[in-house]
C-alpha positions in Angstrom: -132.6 -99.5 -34.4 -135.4 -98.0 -31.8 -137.9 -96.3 -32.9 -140.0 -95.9 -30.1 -141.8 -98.3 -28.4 -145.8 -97.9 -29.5 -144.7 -95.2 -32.0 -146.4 -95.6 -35.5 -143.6 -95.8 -37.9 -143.7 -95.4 -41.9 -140.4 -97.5 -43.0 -139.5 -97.0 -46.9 -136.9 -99.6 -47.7 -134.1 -99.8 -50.4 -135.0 -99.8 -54.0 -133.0 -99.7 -57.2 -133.7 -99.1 -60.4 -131.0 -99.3 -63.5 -131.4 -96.5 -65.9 -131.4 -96.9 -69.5 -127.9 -95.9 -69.6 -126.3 -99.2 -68.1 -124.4 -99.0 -65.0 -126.7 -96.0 -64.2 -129.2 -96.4 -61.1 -132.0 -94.2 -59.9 -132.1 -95.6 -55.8 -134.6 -94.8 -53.4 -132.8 -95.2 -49.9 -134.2 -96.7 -47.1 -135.6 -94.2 -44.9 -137.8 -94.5 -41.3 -140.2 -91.7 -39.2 -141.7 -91.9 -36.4 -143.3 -89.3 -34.0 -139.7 -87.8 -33.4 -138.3 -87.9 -36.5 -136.5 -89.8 -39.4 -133.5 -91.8 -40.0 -132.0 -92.5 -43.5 -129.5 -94.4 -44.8 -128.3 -93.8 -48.3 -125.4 -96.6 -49.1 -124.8 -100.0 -48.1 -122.7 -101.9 -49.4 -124.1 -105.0 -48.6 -127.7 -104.3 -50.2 -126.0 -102.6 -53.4 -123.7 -106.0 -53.8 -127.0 -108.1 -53.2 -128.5 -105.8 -56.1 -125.7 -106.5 -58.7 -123.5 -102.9 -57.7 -120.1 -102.9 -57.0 -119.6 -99.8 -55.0 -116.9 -99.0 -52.5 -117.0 -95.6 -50.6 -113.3 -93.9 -51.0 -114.6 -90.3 -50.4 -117.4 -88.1 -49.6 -117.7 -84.3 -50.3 -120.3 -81.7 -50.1 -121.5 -79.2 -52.2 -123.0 -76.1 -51.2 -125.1 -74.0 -54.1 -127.3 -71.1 -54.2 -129.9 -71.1 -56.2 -129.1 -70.9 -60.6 -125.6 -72.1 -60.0 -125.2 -74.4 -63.1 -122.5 -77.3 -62.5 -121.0 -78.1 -66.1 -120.4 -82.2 -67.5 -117.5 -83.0 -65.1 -115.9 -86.2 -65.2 -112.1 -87.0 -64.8 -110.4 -88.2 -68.2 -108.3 -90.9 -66.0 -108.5 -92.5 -62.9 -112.4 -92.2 -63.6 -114.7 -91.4 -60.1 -118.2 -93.6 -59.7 -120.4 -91.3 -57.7 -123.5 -91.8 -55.6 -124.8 -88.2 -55.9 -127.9 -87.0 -53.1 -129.3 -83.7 -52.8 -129.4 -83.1 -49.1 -131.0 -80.0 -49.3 -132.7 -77.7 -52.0 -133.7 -78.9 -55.2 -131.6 -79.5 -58.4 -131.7 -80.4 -61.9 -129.4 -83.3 -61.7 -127.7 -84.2 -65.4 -125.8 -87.7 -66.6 -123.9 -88.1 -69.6 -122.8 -91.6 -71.1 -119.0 -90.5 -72.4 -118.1 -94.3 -73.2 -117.5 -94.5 -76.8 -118.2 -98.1 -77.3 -121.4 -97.6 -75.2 -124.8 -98.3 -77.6 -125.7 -95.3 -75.4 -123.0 -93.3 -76.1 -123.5 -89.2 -75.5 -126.9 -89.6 -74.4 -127.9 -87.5 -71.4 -130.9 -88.2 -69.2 -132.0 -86.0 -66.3 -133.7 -85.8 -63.0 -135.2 -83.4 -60.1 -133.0 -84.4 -57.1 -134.6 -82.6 -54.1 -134.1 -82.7 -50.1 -138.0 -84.2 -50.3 -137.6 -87.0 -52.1 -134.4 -88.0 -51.0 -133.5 -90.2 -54.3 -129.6 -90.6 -54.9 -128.0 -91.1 -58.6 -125.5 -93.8 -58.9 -123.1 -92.5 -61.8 -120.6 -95.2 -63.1 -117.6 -94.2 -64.5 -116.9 -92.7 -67.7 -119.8 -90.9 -67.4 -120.0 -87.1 -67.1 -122.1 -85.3 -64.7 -123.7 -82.0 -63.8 -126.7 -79.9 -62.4 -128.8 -76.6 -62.1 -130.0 -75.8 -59.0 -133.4 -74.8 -58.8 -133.3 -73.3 -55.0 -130.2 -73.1 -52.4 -129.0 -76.7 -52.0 -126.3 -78.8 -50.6 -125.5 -82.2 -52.8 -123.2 -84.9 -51.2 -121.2 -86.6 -53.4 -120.0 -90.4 -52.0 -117.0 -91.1 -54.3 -115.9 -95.1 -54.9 -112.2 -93.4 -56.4 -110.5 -90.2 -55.3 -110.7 -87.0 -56.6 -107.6 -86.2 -59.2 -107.6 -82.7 -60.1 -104.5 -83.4 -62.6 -107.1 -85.0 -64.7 -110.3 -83.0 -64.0 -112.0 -82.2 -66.9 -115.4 -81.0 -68.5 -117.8 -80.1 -71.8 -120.0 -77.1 -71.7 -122.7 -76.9 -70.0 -124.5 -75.8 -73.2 -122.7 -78.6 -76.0 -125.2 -78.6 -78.9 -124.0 -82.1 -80.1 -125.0 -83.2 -76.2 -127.9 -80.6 -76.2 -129.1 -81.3 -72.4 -132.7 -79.5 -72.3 -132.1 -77.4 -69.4 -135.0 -76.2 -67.6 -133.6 -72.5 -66.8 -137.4 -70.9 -66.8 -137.4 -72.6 -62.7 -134.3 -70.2 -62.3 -136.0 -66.9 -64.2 -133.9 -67.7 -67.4 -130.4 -67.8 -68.5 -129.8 -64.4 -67.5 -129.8 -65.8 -63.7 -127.5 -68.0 -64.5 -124.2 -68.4 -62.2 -121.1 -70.3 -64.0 -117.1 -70.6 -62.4 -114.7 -69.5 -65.4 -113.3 -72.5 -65.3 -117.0 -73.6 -66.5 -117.5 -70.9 -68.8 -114.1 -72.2 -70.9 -114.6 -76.2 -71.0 -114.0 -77.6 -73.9 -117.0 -79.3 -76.7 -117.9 -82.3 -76.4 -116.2 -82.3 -80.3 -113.1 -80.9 -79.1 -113.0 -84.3 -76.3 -113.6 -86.7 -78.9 -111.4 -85.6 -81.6 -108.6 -85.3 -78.8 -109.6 -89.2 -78.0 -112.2 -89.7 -75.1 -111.2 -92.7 -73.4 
């Protein structure tokens, strides 16, 4: 790549940390500036295979929030969807749940500030669930290694007290600025998923 013969240029390379909830990775992706600009690069799959990740791009989506839009613990009860989740835009409160029964980490939830700024990316295995509050307008690409199935789309409230995610909902002006879908507003406990059988 050219960036500019003489140009001073600030290069941030690929870096990868594993979460405490395995399979989980917090990645800073490679990203260059010069006097005209930047140029990012968020996945490769040769870097994450050197790095121990299996992760093969199926499908990418965007998402496009205003500001206390709250995404409830999605995941997909079959055909389960690894995600590599970046904030291109905005700032959000992005939320991972471990849903894997024989995990040592099971239902813990851990949670991050994903923001346009500091470009960091969430790579969420599967069988975990995932959500977010968004703290100002944003737009979040999702890069999906399996394809969405809507016959098994599925979800746990936003507001589970056996999960009991600490929200921060004081950066929106408080619950009452809160913007849920009904189909949100209705998921089911996370009791309700594991009596039923969580697999």
């Amino acid at each position: 790549m050219d960036f500019g013969a003489g140009a001073k240029t600030m290069i941030k390379k690929f870096s990868f940390e594993e979460l405490p909830l395995k399979g989980a990775y917090l990645i800073n992706p490679f990203f260059a500036e010069d006097n005209r600009g930047g140029f990012l690069k968020d996945y490769s799959r040769e870097l994450f295979l050197k790095n121990g990740i299996i992760f093969n791009l199926d499908e990418v989506f965007y998402t496009i929030s205003h500001k206390g839009v709250i995404r409830a613990i999605h995941f997909q009860e079959v055909n389960h969807q690894p995600k590599l989740v970046r904030c291109v835009s905005g700032k959000i409160f992005d939320v991972i749940v471990d849903l894997r029964p024989e995990s040592p980490t099971f239902k813990k939830w851990m949670g991050f500030y994903l923001t346009g700024e500091n470009m960091q990316e969430l790579l969420i295995p599967a069988r975990f669930g995932h959500g977010y509050l968004v703290i100002e307008d944003s737009t979040v690409s999702y890069k999906c290694a399996a394809p969405f199935d809507g016959s098994n789309d599925s979800g746990i409230m936003f507001d589970d007290p056996d999960i009991g995610i600490d929200w921060p909902f004081h950066e929106i002006g408080g619950v009452k600025n809160l913007i849920i879908s009904e189909k949100d507003k209705n998921l089911q406990s996370f009791k309700d998923y594991f009596v039923k059988g969580c697999k």
